[in-house]
Structures are given as C-alpha cells and as structure tokens.
C-alpha positions in Angstrom: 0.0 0.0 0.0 1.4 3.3 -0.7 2.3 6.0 1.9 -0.2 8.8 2.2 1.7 12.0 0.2 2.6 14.7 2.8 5.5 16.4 1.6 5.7 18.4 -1.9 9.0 16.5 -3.5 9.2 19.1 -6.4 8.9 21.9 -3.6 11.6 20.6 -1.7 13.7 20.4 -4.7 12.9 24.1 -5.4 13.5 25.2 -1.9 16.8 23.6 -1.4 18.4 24.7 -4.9 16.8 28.2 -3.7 18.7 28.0 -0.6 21.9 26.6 -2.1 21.9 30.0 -4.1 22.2 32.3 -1.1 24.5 31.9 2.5 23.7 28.5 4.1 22.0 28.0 7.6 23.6 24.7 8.8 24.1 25.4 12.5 21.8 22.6 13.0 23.0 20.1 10.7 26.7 20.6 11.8 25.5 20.0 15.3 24.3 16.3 14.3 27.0 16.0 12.3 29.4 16.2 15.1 27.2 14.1 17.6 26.7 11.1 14.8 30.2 11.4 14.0 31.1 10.7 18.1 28.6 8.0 18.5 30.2 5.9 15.8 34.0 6.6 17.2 32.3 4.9 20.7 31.5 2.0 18.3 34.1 -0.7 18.4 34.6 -1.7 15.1 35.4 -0.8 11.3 33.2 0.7 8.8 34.4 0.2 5.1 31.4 0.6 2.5 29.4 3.7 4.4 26.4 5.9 2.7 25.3 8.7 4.2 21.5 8.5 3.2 19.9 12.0 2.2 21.6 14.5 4.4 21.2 18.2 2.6 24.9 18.7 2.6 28.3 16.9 3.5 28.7 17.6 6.9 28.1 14.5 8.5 30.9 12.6 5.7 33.2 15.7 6.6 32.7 14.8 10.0 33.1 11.3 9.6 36.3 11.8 7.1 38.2 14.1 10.4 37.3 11.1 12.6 39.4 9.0 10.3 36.6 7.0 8.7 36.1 5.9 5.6 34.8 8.1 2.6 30.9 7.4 2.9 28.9 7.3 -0.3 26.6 10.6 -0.3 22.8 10.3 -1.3 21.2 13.4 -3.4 17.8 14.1 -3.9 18.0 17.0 -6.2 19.9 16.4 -9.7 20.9 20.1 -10.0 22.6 20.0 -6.6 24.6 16.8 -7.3 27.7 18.6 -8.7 28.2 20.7 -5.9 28.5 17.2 -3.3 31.6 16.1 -2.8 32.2 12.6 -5.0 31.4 10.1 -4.8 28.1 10.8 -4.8 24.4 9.2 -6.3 20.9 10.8 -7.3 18.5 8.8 -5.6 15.5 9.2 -2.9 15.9 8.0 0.5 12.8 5.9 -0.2 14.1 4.7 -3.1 17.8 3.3 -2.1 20.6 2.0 -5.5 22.2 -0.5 -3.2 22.3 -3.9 -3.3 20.8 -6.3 -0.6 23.9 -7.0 2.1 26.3 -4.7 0.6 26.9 -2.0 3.6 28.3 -1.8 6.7 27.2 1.2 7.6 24.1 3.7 6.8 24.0 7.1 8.2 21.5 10.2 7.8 21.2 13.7 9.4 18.3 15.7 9.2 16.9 14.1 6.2 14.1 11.4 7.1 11.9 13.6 8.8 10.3 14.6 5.1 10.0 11.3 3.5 6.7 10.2 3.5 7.3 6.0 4.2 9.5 6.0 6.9 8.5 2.3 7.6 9.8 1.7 4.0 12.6 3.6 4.3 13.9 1.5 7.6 13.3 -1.7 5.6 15.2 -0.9 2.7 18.3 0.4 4.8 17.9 -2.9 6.4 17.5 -4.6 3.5 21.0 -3.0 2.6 22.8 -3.7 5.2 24.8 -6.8 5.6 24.6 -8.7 9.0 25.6 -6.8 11.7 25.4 -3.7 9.6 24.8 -0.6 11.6 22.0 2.3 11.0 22.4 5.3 12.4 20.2 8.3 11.7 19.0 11.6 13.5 15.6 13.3 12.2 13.7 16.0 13.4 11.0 15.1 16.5 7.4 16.1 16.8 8.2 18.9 19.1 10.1 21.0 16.2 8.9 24.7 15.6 6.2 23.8 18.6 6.5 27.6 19.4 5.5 29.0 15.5 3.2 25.9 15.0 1.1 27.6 17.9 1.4 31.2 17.3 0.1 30.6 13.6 -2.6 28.4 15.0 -3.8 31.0 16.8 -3.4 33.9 14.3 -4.9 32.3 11.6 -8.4 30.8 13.5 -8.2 34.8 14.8 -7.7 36.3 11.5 -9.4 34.2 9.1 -11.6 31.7 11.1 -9.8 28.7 10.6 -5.9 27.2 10.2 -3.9 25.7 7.5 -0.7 23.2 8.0 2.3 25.2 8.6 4.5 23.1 10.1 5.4 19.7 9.2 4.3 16.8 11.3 7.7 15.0 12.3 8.0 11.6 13.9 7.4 10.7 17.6 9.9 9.1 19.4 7.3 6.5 21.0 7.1 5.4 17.3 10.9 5.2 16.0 11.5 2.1 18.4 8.4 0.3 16.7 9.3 1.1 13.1 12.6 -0.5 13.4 11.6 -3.6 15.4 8.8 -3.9 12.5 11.6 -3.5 9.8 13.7 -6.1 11.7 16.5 -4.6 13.3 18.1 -5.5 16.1 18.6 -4.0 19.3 16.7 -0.9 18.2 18.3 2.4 20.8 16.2 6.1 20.1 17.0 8.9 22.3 15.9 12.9 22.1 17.6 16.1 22.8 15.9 19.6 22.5 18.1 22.7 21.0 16.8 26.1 22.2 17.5 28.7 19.6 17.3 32.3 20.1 16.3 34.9 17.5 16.0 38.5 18.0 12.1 38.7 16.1 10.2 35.8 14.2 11.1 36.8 10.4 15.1 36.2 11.9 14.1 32.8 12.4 11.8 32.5 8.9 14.6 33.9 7.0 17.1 30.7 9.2 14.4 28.1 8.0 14.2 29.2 4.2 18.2 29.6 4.0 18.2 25.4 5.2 15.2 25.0 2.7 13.1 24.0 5.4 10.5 26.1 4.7 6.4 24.8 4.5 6.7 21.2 2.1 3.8 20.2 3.0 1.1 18.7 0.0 -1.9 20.1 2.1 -0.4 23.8 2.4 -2.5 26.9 1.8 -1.7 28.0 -1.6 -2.9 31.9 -1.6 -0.2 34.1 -0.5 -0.3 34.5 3.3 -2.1 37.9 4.6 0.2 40.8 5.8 -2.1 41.1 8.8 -2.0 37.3 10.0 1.7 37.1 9.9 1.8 40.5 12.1 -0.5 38.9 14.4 1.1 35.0 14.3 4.7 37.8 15.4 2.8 39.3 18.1 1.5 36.3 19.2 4.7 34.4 19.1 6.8 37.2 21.2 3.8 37.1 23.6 3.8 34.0 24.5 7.3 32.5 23.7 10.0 35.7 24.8 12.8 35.5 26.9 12.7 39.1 29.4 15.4 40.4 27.3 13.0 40.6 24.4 14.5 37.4 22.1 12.2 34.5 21.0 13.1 30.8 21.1 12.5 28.2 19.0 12.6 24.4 19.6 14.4 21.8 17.5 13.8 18.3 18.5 16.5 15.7 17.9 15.7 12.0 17.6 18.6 9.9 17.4 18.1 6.0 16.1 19.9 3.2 15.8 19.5 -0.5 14.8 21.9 -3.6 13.7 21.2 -5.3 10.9 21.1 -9.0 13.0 23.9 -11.5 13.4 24.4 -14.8 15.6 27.3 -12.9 17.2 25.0 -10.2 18.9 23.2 -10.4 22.1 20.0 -12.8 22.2 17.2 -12.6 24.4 17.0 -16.1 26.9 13.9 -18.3 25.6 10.9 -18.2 28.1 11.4 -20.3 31.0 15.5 -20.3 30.3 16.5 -18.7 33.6 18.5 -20.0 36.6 16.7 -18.2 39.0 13.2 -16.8 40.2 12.9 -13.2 40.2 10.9 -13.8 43.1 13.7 -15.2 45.1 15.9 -12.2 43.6 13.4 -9.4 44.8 13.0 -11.1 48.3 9.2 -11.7 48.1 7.0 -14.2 48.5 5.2 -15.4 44.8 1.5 -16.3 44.6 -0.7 -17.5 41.8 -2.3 -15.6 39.6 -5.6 -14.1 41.4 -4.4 -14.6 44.7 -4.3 -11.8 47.4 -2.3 -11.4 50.3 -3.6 -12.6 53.4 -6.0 -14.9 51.6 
C-alpha cells in the first residue's frame, strides 16, 4: 500500500536549490553531524562501505572523514545539486535506495528522514541494505520541532481568518521510531531525544534561518494563496507574547531524535527463551510469589 503523500518532492527540490543560491544556515546540521560522527567513534569496530542517506549537505561525511573513517557514499535528492557534493556521490531518494541487498556496513543520515513520506519503507530498505551486523544510524527532526511558530500561527490564523492551514510539518514521535525499526527487523533498536533552544532577535530572523536550510512549508496540504500581511503580524505578536525570553529574544525548539539499529547476526546479544533462567525473580526481589488471582492474606 502506498504512503499517504505529505510532503511536496518538487517543492523541496525548489526550496533547497533556492537555498543553495544564497549563504547557508547549517548550525543545526553541523551540530548532528558532530554528535553522529562521536557515536560511531564509541563504536568498536570498522566501517568500510558507508552511505550517508539524504543528508542536505556533507557535513556529516566531513565529519566522519576528520574522525578517520572511511569516505561514505553521499545520497542526493536533487539532480541540480549533485555537482556541488563532494564525489562520490548518487541521485536517488531515500525511499528509493541504488544499493544492493547485504552490501553495507554502515548507513548514516542527518536531518533528512523527517520529510520522507514511508518511513517504515525507508527502515526496511536500509535494512535490507545492510549486511549482517550492519549498523543504521540516523537523526531526524522530533514532533516537538517549531512547537513555538506551530502555535502562534494556529492561533493567528483561527483569529484572523476563522480557521488554520498546516504550517508546520508533522515530524515523527519518538514512542514510534522504536516500533518502526523492530517492525523492519532490526536488532537491538536504541532512540533517544535532545531539544536545542534557539534564540532569535524577532520571528522573520528565524523564517529567514528556515528558508536559508530550505526547510520552509513542504507540505502537500499547504495553503496556496499568499499569506495575509495582517495574520503574519498577528502570528509575530502572538509568538513574542507568548514565547519571549525578558530580554525581548524569541526561542524556538528543535527536536532531535537519534536511532539506531543492527542489521542482525548470531554474534549479537540474544534474548534467553521463556522459562531459560537460573533463578526466580521472586527469590531475587526477596518476596513471596503467589498465583495468579491470589491476594495477600487470603
């Protein structure tokens, strides 16, 4: 069954070649770059055939290369941006991965999954790709991204016009990454979540941060009439209300979800089999087991 279409491909594409154009915001990606790059150097063991899958620049392979990796194979989803990647690089979409079945070690994203629209199918062709005891490691955007602008154009809009349009994209939950890749059949599946506060001096400072990474509204379901002067003043008024620091600067959320999963192998840990264990938890806690239905003191 296909995914339900959410994001506007050919409007990302446009976005990001518009942003490529003018001086980049990649504060964010640089920051996940870094903190993927770290992870893996805790991780014991060699990489040799890496692909970093769909992150909008290099930074994660620079930071990979400075760590002494090897060179990772970059994904790009926009032809007219492929040239200006660092080789070698292939024109592909994340849900739509050129790699054989078992032939990486390692598959690597930042800040890329979080506007595909079948992220189930995306976990089970990395896995598919990976060969046992391959490694996936990705970080996407959480649910609790933008929260602050989501809210103050809620609330202008249904003000203003009597009703709201989707302005913000609606990333993943973290309660769901752990399911999606048990379902795709990874092995011992690891998410975790950071928030990054941003500070801005007005609203527009932060509009103008999310069109320079391209990030701005993908969404299929968008409002397509230009938005009204007087809702935007009102969604700024509303947002400096409601979300300002006392010196007068905004903040804006970024949610961070960090995954993991192993491509499985006999040589990883294995849960015991029902009924397997040496000892009664009962005897370990100290207390006294009864039957099922039983109450104490019956």
């Amino acid at each position: 069954m296909t995914a339900p279409r959410q994001f506007d491909p050919a409007l990302l594409g446009q976005r990001r070649r518009r942003a490529a154009r003018g001086e980049p915001a990649d504060f964010l990606l640089r920051h996940v770059a870094e903190d993927l790059a770290d992870r893996l150097m805790l991780v014991q063991r060699q990489f040799s055939r890496i692909v970093d899958l769909g992150s909008p620049t290099d930074a994660v392979r620079q930071a990979l290369g400075e760590r002494g990796m090897a060179m990772a194979i970059g994904t790009e989803t926009v032809p007219a941006l492929g040239s200006r990647r660092a080789r070698p690089v292939v024109v592909s979409q994340p849900d739509a991965l050129p790699f054989a079945a078992g032939s990486l070690d390692l598959v690597v994203s930042g800040l890329a999954l979080q506007l595909v629209d079948d992220l189930p199918g995306v976990f089970v062709q990395v896995r598919r790709a990976l060969k046992p005891d391959g490694l996936f490691l990705a970080a996407l955007l959480g649910g609790e991204t933008l929260t602050e602008l989501r809210q103050a154009f809620a609330e202008a809009e249904s003000e203003v016009e009597g009703g709201i349009s989707p302005r913000v994209a609606p990333f993943a939950d973290i309660r769901d990454i752990g399911g999606l890749l048990q379902r795709a059949g990874f092995a011992l599946p690891v998410t975790d979540t950071d928030k990054l506060t941003v500070r801005y001096g007005d609203v527009f400072a932060l509009m103008r941060d999310l069109r320079a990474m391209g990030a701005a509204n993908p969404l299929v379901d968008r409002r397509t009439t230009p938005l009204k002067r007087r809702t935007l003043l009102r969604m700024a008024e509303i947002y400096h209300q409601r979300f300002a620091d006392p010196d007068g600067r905004i903040r804006a959320t970024f949610q961070i979800i960090t995954l993991s999963g192993w491509a499985p192998h006999e040589s990883q840990q294995q849960p015991l089999k029902p009924g397997s264990a040496k000892a009664r938890l009962a005897d370990a806690l100290k207390t006294i087991e009864m039957p099922t239905g039983d109450k104490p003191g019956d």
